[in-house]
Each structure stands twice: as structure tokens, then as C-alpha cells.
C-alpha positions as CSV (number, residue, x, y, z in Angstrom):
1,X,-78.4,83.9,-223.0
2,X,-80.9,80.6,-223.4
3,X,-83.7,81.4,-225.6
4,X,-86.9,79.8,-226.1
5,X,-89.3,79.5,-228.5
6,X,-93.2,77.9,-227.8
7,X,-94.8,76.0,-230.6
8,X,-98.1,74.6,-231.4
9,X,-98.4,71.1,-233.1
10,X,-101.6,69.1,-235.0
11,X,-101.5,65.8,-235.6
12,X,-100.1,64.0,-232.3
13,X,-103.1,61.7,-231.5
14,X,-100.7,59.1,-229.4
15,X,-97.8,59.6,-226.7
16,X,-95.8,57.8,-229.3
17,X,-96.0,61.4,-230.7
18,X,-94.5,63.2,-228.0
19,X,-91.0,61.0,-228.1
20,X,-91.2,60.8,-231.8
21,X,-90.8,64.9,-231.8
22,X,-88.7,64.7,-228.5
23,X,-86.8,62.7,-230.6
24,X,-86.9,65.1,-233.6
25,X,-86.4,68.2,-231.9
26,X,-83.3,67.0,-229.3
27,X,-81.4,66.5,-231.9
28,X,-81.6,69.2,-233.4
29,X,-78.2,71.8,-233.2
30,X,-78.6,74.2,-230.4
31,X,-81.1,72.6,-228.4
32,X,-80.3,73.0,-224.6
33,X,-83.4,72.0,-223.2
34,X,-87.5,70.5,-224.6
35,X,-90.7,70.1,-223.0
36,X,-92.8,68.1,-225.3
37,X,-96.9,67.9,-224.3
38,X,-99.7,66.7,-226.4
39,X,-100.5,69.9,-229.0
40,X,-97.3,71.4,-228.1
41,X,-93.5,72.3,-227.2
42,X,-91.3,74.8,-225.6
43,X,-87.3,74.4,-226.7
44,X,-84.6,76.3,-225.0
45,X,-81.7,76.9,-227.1
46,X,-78.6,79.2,-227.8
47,X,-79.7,81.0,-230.8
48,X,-78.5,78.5,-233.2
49,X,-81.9,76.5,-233.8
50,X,-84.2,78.3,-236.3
51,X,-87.8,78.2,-236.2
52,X,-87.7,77.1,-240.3
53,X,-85.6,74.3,-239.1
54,X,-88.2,73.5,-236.0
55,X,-90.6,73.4,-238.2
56,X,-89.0,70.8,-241.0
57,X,-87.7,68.8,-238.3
58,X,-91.6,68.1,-236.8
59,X,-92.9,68.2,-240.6
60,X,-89.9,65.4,-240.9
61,X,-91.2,63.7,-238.1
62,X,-95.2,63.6,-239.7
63,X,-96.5,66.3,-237.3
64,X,-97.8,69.8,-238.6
65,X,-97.0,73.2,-236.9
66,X,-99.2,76.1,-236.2
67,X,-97.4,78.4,-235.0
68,X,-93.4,79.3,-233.4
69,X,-93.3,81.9,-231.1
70,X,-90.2,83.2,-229.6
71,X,-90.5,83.6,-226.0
72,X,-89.1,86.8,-225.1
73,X,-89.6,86.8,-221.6
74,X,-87.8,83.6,-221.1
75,X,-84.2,84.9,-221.0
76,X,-81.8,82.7,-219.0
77,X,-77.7,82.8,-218.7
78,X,-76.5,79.3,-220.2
79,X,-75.1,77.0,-218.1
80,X,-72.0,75.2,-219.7
């Protein structure tokens, strides 16, 4: 099962910020799916991806978090 988690970002003032995290956070292991906006992201994943390891890949990338919440109403099979 894919699951998600929604996180809130300071510090992205440009929409160089959003691929500079889309950048960050698709790499990261796990990652099945992202939806970067100004403030924020949602990632999909497979359980693999951590939200300590979210949040020092977008502290890597020079952006601060607020908060990672794991979305537990966003439950969907995996598609492989």
C-alpha cells in the first residue's frame, strides 16, 4: 500500500524552490510519487522514506520544515 505524508515548508520565496526540493525529495528512496507547491509537499511512497530523512533532505536543500504529517486516509495499492 502507497503512503503519503503532507509537509509544510518556510523559506521557498522563488519557483526555483519548488524544483530545487522536487529535486531533493524525488530522489529520495521510496518515493513513488511528489506534489511540490509554494509552502508545501505531499510525497507518496512505500514505507521506505522517513519523515527524519524528508526533513534533512529539504534542510539539505536550504528550505526549513514545519511540520510531516502522515496522511492516513490516503491509502492506495502500488502500482509496479
Amino acid at each position: 500500500m502507497a503512503q503519503r505524508f503532507l509537509i509544510k515548508i518556510d523559506g521557498m520565496h522563488a519557483v526555483h524552490a519548488v524544483r530545487a526540493l522536487e529535486t531533493a525529495l524525488g530522489g529520495l528512496v521510496g518515493v513513488r510519487g511528489l506534489e511540490v507547491s509554494m509552502g508545501g509537499a505531499a510525497i507518496t511512497h512505500d514505507g521506505r522514506v522517513t519523515p527524519t530523512r524528508i526533513r534533512e533532505a529539504i534542510q539539505e536543500a536550504g528550505f526549513v520544515v514545519t511540520s510531516v504529517i502522515e496522511d492516513r486516509r490516503h491509502r492506495l495499492p502500488l502500482l509496479d
